[in-house]
C-alpha positions in Angstrom: -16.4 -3.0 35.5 -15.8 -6.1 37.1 -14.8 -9.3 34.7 -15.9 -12.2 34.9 -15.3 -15.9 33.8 -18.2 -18.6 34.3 -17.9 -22.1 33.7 -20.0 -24.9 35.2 -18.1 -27.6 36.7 -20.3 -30.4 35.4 -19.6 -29.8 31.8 -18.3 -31.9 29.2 -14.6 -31.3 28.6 -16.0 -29.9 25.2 -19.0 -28.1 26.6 -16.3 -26.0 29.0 -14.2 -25.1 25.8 -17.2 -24.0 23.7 -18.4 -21.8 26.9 -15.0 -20.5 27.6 -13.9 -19.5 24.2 -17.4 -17.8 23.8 -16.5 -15.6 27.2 -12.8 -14.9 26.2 -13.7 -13.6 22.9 -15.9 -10.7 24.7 -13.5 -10.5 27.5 -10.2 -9.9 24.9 -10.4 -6.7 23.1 -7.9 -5.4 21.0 -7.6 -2.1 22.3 -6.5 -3.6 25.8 -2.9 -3.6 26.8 -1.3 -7.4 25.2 0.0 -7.8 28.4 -3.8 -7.9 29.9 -5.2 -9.7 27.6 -2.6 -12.5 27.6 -2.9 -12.5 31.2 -6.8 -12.5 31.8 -6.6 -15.5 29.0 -4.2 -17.4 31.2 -6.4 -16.9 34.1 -9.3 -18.2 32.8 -8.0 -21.5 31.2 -6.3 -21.9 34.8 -9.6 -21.2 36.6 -11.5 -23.4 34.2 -9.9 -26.4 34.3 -8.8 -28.6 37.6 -6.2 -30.4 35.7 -4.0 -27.2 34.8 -1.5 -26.6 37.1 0.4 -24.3 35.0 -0.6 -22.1 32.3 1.4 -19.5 30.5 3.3 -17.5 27.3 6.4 -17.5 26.4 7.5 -15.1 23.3 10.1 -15.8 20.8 13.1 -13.4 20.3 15.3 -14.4 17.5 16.0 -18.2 18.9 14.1 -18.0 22.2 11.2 -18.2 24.1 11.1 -15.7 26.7 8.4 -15.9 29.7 5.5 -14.1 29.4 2.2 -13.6 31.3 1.4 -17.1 33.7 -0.2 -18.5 36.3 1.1 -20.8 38.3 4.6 -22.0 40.2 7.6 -19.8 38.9 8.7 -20.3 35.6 11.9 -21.0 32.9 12.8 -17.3 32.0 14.6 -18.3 28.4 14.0 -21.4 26.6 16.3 -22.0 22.8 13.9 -23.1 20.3 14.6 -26.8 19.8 14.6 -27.7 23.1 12.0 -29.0 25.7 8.3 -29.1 24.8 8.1 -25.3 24.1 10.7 -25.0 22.5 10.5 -28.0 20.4 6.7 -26.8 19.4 8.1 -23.5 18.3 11.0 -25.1 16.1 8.1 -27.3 14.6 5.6 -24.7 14.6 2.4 -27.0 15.5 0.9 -28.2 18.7 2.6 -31.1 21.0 1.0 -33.2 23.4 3.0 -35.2 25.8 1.2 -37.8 28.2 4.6 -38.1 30.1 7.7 -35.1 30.6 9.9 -37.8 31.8 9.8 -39.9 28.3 10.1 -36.1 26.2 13.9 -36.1 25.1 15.1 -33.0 26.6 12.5 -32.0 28.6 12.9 -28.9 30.8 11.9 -29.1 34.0 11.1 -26.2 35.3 8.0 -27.6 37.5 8.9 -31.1 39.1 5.2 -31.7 39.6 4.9 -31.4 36.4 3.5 -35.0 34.2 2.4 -34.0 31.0 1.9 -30.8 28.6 0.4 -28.9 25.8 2.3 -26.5 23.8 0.2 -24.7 21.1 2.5 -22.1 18.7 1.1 -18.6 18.5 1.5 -17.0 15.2 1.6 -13.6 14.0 1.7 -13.2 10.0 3.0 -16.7 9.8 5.6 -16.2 11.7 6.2 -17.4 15.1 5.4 -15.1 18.4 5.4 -17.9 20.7 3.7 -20.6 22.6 1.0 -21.4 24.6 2.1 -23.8 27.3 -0.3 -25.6 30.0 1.3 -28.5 32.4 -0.6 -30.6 34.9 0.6 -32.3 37.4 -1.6 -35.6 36.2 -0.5 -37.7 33.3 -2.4 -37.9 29.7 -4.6 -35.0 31.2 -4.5 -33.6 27.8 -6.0 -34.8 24.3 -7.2 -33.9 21.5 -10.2 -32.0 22.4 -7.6 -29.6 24.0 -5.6 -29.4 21.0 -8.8 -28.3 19.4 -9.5 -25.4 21.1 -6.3 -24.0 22.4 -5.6 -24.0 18.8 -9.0 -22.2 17.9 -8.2 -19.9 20.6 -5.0 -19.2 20.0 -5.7 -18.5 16.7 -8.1 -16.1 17.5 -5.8 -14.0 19.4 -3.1 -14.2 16.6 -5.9 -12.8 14.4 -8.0 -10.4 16.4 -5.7 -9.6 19.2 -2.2 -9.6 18.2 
């Protein structure tokens, strides 16, 4: 069976979340390999939205992220928690939103295109399993709509998926 994401392009930046969290939660299934499920969801936030040029995991290991399933240019392989936007957002454990890389202290740049960023933590149990990072290579292209429902969807895989 052929899977499918479909999101009109004429939406509302809210209307695409609202239709795109309703078509990942019947495309994710918890007897799927993590590994596809992870990827498919990168995919589809990638293929929804223009202004992602990146879009990706990375899972922690005692004090590190470490990549996971992506989409986009190749990627940091090990981040320490603490440092960059990932890192710093796993540390923290909530979401960051950076209009601008180049005025984030520490910022990792693994992507020179790269403007501004989202990292949203993933949890499992309330601990940390890592982060949820998109980039776009436009700055302020994320807000707090985005926040909103990376955060809803991410904590739907932490709850249903994980």
């Amino acid at each position: 069976m052929a899977e499918e994401i479909i999101i009109e392009k004429d939406l509302s930046l809210e209307e695409k979340y609202l239709s795109l969290s309703r078509q990942v939660k019947a495309l994710l299934k918890k007897d799927d390999k993590l590994i596809s499920n992870l990827s498919n969801f990168v995919a589809a936030l990638k293929q929804t939205f223009e202004k992602i040029s990146w879009a990706g995991f990375y899972f922690a290991e005692g004090d590190n992220l470490y990549l996971g399933p992506f989409q986009g240019k190749v990627a940091c392989t090990n981040i320490q928690f603490g440092k960059g936007v990932c890192g710093t957002a796993a540390k923290e454990r909530k979401t960051i939103i950076v209009d601008d890389v180049n005025k984030f202290p520490e910022h990792i740049f693994c992507d020179a295109d790269s403007r501004s960023e989202i990292v949203v933590p993933l949890f499992k149990k309330n601990d940390i399993y890592g982060v949820l990072d998109l980039d776009s290579t436009s700055f302020s292209a994320f807000n707090e709509t985005d926040k909103k429902y990376l955060e809803e969807m991410c904590i739907f895989i932490s709850e249903k998926i994980l």
